[in-house]
C-alpha positions as CSV (number, residue, x, y, z in Angstrom):
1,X,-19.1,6.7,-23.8
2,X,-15.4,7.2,-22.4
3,X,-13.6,5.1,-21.5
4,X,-10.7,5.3,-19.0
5,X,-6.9,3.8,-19.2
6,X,-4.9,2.3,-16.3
7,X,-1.5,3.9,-16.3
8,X,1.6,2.2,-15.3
9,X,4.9,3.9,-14.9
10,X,7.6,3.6,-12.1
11,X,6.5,5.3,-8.5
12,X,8.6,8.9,-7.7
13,X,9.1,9.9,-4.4
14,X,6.5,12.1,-4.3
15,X,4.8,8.5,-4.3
16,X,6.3,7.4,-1.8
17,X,2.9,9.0,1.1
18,X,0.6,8.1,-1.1
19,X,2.2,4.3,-0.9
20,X,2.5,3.7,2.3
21,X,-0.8,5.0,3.2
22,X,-2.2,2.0,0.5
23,X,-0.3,-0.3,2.4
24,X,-1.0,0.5,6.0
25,X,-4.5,1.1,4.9
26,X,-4.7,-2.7,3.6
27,X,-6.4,-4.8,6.3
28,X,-6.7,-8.2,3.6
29,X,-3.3,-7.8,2.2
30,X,-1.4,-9.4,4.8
31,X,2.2,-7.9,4.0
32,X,3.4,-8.7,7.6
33,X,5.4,-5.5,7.5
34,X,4.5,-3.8,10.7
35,X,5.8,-3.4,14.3
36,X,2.6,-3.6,16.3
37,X,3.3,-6.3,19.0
38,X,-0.4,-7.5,18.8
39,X,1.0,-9.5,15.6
40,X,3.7,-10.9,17.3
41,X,3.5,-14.5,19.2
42,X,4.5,-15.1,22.5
């Protein structure tokens, strides 16, 4: 049986696409970092 290890090391910018597709991706996340104006009030 293998088993597999979780690797943590600081993001490069080659990252940096990968990243921001996670985040936009990320519908239960709630960062609040977007410009749509459907998340804006009135």
């Amino acid at each position: 049986m293998s088993m597999s290890q979780t690797i943590i090391r600081e993001a490069r910018s080659a990252d940096v696409a990968a990243l921001v597709a996670i985040f936009a991706a990320d519908e239960l996340g709630g960062h609040g970092d977007t410009t749509a104006p459907e998340v804006f009030g009135d």
